[in-house]
N, C-alpha and C positions, 0 to 999 in steps of 0.2 A: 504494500500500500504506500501511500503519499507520505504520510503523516510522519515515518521517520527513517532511515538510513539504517537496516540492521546488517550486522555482521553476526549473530548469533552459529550461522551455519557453516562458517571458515574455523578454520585450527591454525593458528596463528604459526609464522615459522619461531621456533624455539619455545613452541609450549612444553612444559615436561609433562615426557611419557611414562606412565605409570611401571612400575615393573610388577606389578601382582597378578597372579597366571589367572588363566579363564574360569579356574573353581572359585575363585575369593567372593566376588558377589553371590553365585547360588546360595555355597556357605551358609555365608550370614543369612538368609533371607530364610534357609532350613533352618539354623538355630533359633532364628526371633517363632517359627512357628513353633518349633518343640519346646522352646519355654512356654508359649500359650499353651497349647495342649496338656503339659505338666502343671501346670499353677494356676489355671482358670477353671472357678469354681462356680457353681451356682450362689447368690447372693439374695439374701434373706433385705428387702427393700427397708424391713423395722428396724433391720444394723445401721441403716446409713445414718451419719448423722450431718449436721449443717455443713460438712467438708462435700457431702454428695458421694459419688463414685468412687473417685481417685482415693478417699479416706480405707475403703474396702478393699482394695484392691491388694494382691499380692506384690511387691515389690519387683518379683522377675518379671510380671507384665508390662510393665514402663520400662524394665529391661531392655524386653524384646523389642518395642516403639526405638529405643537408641541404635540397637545392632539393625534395625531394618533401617534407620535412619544413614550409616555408615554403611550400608551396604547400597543404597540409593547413591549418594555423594560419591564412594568408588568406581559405581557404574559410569556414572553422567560424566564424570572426569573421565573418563578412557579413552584414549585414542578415535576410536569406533565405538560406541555403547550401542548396547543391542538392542533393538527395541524390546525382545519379550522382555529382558530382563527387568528393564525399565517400568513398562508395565506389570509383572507378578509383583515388584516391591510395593505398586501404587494400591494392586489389588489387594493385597494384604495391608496395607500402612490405612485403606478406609475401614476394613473388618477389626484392625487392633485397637481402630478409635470411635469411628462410628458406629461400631456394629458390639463393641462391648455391652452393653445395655440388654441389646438382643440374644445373645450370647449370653450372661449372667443373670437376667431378673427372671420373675415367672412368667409375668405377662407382658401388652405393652405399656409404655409409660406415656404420659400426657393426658392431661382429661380431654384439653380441643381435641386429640388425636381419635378420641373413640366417640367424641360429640359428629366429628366429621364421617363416619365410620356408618353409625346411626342415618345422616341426612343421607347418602350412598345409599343404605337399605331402603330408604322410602322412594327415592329414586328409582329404584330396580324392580321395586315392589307395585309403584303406582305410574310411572311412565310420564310422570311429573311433578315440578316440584309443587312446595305448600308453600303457600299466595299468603302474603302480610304474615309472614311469621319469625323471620331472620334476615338481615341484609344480604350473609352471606349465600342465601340462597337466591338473591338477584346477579348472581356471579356464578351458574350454575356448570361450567362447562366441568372443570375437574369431579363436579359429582354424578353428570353422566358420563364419562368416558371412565372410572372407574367399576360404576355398576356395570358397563358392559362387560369389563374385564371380570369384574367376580361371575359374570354369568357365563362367560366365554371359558373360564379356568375351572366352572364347577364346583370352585371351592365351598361355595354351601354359605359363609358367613363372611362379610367383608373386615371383620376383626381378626381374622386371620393375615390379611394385609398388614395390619399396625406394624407388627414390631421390626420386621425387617425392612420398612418403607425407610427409615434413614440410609443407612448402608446402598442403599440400589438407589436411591434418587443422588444421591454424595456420589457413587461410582458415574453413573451416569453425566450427573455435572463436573466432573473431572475430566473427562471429555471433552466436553464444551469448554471449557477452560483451555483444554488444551488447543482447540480449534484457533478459539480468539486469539490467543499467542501466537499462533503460528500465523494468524493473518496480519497480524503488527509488527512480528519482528523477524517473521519468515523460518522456515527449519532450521533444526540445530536444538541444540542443549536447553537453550534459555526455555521456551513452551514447558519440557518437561519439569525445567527447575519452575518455575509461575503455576505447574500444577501443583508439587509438593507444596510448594508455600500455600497454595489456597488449602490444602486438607491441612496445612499447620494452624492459619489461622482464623478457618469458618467455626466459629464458634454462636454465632446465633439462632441456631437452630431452627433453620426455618424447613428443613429439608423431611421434620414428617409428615405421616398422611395428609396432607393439606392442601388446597387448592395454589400456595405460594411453592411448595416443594416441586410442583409438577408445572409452573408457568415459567418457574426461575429459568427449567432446560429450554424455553423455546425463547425464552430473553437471552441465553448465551447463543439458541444457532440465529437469532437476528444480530446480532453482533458480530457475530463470524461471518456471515452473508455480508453485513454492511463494509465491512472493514477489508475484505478479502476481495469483494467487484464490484464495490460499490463507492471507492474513495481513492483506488487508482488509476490503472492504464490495466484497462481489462478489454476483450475481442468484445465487441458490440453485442457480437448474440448470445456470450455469455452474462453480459451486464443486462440484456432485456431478460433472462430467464432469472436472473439474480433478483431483479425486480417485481418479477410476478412471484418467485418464491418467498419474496418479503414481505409482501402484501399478504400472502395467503398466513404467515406469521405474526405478523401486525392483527391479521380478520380472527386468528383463534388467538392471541392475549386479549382482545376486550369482551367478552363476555366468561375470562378465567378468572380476573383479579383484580381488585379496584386499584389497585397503587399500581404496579409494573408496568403497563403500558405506558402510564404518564414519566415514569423513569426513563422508559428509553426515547419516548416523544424527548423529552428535553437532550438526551445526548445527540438526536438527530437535529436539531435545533439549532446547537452548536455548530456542527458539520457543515449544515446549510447555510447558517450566514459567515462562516468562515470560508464557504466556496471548498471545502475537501469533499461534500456529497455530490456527487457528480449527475444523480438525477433528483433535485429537489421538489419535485412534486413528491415524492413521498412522504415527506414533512406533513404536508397535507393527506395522505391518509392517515398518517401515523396520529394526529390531533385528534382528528375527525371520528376514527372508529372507535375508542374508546367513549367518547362523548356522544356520539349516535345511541350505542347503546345502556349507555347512562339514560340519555333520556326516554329511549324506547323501552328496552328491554330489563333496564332495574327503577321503572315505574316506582314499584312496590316499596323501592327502597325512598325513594327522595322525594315521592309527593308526602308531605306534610313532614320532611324532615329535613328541610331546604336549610334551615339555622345549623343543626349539627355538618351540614354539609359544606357549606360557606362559612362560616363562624368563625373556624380557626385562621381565615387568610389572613396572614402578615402579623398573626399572633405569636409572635417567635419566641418571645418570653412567656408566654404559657405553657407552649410548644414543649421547649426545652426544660421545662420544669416537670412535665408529664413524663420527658423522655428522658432526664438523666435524675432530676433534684426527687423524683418521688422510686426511684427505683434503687438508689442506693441508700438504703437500710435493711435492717438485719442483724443477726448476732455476729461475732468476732470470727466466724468461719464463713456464713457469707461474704460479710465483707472481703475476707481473704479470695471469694470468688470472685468478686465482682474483680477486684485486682489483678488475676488471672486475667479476664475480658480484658481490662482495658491496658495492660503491658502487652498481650495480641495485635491489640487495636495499633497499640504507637510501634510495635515492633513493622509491622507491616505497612504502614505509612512510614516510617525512615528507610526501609530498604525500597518500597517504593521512589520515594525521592533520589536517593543516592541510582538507582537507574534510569531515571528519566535525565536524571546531570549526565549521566553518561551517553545519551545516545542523541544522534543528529537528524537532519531531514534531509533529504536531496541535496538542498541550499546551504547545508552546514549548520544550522541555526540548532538549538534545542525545540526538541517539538513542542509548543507551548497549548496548541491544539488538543496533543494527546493528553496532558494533566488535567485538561480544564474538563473532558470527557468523561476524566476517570472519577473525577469529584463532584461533577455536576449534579449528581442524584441527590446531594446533602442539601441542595436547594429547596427539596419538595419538603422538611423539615418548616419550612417557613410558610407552608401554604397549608399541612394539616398536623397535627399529632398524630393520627391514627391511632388514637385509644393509649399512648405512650408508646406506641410501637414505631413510627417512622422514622427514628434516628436506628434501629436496629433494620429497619428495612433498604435505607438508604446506605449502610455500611454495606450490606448484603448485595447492592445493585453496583457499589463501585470495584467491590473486590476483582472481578472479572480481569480489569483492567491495571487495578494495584496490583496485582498478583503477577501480572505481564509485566509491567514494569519492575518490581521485584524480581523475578526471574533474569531480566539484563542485569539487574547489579550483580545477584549472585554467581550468573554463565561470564560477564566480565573479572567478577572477582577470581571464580575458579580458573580463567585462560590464563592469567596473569605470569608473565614468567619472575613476578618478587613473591619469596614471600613462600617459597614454593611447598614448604611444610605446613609454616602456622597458619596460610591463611584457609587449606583447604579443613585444617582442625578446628578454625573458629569456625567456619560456616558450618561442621557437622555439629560441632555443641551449641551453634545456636537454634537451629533447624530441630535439636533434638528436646533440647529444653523449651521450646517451642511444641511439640508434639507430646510431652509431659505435661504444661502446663495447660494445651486442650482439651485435654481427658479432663482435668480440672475444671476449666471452664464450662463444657459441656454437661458434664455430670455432675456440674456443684447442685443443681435442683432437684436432686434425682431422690433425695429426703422426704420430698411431698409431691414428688412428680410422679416415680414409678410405684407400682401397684401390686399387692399380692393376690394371687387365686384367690382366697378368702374374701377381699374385696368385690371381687367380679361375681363371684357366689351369690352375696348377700343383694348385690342387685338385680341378680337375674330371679331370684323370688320376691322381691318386689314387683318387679314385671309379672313374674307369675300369679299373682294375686291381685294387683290393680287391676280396678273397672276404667273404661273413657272416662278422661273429664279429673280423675284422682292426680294428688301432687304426690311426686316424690323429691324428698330436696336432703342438702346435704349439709352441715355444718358451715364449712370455706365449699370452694369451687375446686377443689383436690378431692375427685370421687369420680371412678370411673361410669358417669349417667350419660345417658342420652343414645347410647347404640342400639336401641332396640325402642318400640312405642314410641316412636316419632310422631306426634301430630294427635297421639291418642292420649299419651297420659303425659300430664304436667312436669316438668323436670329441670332443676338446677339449685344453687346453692342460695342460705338461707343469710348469707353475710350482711349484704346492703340492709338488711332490714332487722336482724339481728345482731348485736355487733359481738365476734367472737370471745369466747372466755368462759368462763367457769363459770358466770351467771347470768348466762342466755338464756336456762332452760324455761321462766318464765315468759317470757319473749315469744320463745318457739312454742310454746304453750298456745299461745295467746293466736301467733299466727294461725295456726294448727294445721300443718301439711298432713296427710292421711299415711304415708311414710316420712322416716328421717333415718338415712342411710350414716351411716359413723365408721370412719378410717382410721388407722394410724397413721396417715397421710397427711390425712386435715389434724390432727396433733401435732404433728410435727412441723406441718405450714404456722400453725399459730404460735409454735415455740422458737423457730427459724426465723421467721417473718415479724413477727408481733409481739416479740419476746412476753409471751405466755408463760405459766407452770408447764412443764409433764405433765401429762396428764389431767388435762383442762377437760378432753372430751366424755372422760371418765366423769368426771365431777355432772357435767350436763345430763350426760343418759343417768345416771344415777337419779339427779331431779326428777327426770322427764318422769321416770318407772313409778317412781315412791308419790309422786303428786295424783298418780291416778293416769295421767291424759294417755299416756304410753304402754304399751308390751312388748315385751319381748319376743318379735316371732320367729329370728334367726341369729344367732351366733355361731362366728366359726373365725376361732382363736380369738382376738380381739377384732375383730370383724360385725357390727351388729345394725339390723335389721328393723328397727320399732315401727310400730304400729298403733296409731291414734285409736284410742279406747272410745268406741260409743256413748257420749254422756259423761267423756271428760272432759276439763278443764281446753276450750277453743276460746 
């Protein structure tokens, strides 16, 4: 492409050549597995505590993340690197991180993930969706094209999807990652180093079952479309088929996701009036289709919700209070999480910068285009909050790009004929402690996020016993509800109206849901989060029982199940 001058796919003369024979990378990539396979254990979700994952974990597993780390950096550094080998380290380096969870817990984890799970079966069930009931189903496209898939694979339940949807959408956008790279700074090392670094520092999780996990991939191949024939010197007939390919990418992001289209509308924006988008009327689809169907097709969502919709523009100081000043609290090990995040965050923005210093354009210049591209999604920060979420959405929309540019600094740093020991050991220890302290990050929620069978138990006899029209609700919004009796029985957390602690149970009384489902999840979110007692939820059911309004009609382990007593206290 235009936009910068790479040399990523030359071998400089007097780069040093490795002398370690062709076993050294398989090696290491055998032994990071057989330390997993020895020391990865099943994990009881009531052990975790405010550390999350990482706290549980055997210590040879963050092992093996080092020696696959080390065995990636020996590869990429060789003379010739191979591609499988490149790829088996990637494909194991998303299974030792992403896919830990799925691998160790019982079930899967996230409540959204099994709410969205839920909206899929009514999907599949009724052949459309339910009218005035949730925004996100005026964004329907990820939950028809999953139910087709649960009906096309037979699987019987689309909960069966949950737990492995991180690990395969992360593998999958690895790919994509690698595409974009390769259409900005051409083949060669740097792409594959811009993928490692993206699985070092995606930490926000936006990659489970979610309608943003499954849009994210078709936000990287317009990216790769755009960048690759659509911002150089490409053959005509490739640039016209590049164009109806982007279109037809552009026509299925706007009815997948409210925020992503408008991310990439702004980086084609940029393009266009800087003159590197070579067919600018796509600017004009790109605006236009997501906003079409804003007004046609999520009706349901914005008539009468026009204020929540427009309200936050240019609110930037609410914004930012939603999305940084109200998310960092917590006890002394979250906090420790959040720290994790945001040492990612700046690790990846300096090594992004120190590559974009290093690379030129045609004209010799620094691409000033490509930075401005890579960061422009933090824009949309100033036009919504999204519920506190658009500063972790808008980190999620730049990486593609930070992560290419990272990749030049670190295939620059590795060419370099100085240095020729320490600097390819810094980059393995930083890359590595990097990949340790994602586990970290990722899995610091994993306290009140993932779930035991006994959980999933206690709600499926709920469902088994609700009539139409019955609530079932849960203490916090950590319970895995809503995957099943979509639309038939009432469902979600008792918080906003409640306020958690040990003397809610009048409260919920008073409410009076017809169930009240109880976790060690939602304990441990109110002890993490709200710094509660132990054992707050205990003190509640205890109320609920002895006042009369409640029974007991399920427990399993601390897992329970109550039941509004006829002619108790509502």
């Amino acid at each position: 492409m235009s936009l910068v001058m790479s040399k990523s796919a030359e071998v400089p003369t007097g780069e040093p050549v490795t002398s370690h024979r062709g076993w050294l990378t398989p090696a290491l990539c055998v032994v990071a597995v057989v330390l997993d396979v020895l020391f990865l254990k099943p994990i009881d979700p009531s052990a975790l505590g405010s550390f999350g994952l990482i706290g549980a974990l055997p210590p040879a597993v963050l092992v093996a993340l080092v020696v696959l780390t080390v065995a990636f950096v020996v590869e990429v550094r060789s003379p010739q690197p191979r591609t499988w080998l490149l790829f088996t380290a990637i494909v194991l380096a998303v299974l030792g991180t992403y896919g830990l969870p799925s691998l160790t817990e019982p079930v899967a984890r996230l409540p959204v993930a099994w709410l969205h799970a839920g909206w899929t079966e009514y999907i599949g069930q009724h052949g459309t969706v339910l009218h005035n009931f949730d925004a996100r189903f005026s964004w329907p496209a990820f939950f028809g094209v999953a139910a087709w898939l649960t009906k096309l694979s037979g699987i019987g339940s689309t909960t069966a999807l949950l737990a492995w949807a991180p690990p395969v959408l992360t593998g999958l956008a690895a790919v994509g990652v690698h595409a974009v790279a390769t259409a900005v700074l051409g083949r060669g090392r740097a792409p594959w180093l811009a993928v490692w670094t993206f699985l070092c520092v995606n930490w926000v999780e936006q990659d489970y079952f979610s309608p943003q996990g499954l849009v994210f991939l078709l936000y990287l191949g317009a990216l790769a479309v755009t960048f690759r024939w659509l911002c150089g010197d490409a053959d005509p007939k490739r640039r016209v088929a590049a164009s109806f390919g982007l279109v037809v990418l552009i026509l299925a992001l706007a009815p997948a996701h409210q925020v992503t289209p408008f991310a990439f509308a702004a980086i084609l924006a940029v393009l266009t009036v800087t003159r590197r988008l070579k067919v600018p009327w796509l600017l004009a689809v790109a605006i236009l289709a997501p906003l079409t169907w804003l007004v046609v097709g999520a009706s349901d969502y914005w008539v009468g919700h026009l204020q929540v919709l427009t309200g936050g523009i240019g609110d930037l100081s609410g914004s930012v209070q939603q999305n940084v000043q109200e998310r960092v609290a917590g006890d002394p090990g979250r906090l420790t999480v959040l720290g994790f995040r945001f040492g990612l965050t700046a690790l990846v923005g300096v090594l992004a910068t120190a590559g974009w210093w290093g690379l030129r354009t045609p004209q010799g210049r620094r691409p000033v285009v490509l930075a401005v591209v890579a960061v422009v999604p933090a824009g949309l920060v100033a036009l919504q909050s999204y519920g506190g979420e658009m500063l972790l959405r808008s980190y999620l929309y730049s990486l593609p790009l930070l992560c290419t540019l990272a990749g030049a600094a670190l295939d620059r740093w590795l060419r370099s004929t100085r240095g020729r020991r320490v600097i390819p050991v810094a980059v393995v220890a930083v890359l590595a402690a990097a990949a340790v302290l994602l586990v970290g990050a990722r899995g610091g929620n994993d306290g009140y996020v993932a779930f035991r069978k006994s959980d999933e138990t206690v709600v499926a006899e709920a469902y088994r016993i609700a009539r139409p029209g019955q609530r079932i609700a849960s203490l916090t919004a950590y319970a895995p509800l809503n995957w099943a009796e979509v639309g038939e029985v009432k469902q979600g957390s008792l918080e906003r109206t409640c306020i958690p602690g040990p003397a809610a149970g009048p409260c919920i009384s008073r409410v009076g849901p017809d169930f009240v489902v109880i976790t060690r999840a939602q304990d441990d979110y109110g002890v993490t989060l709200l710094g509660l007692p132990a054992g707050w939820t205990e003190s509640v059911r205890a109320e609920l029982v002895s006042s009369g309004a409640y029974r007991e009609q399920l427990r399993a382990g601390d897992s329970v199940l109550l039941v509004h007593q006829p002619g108790g206290s509502r």
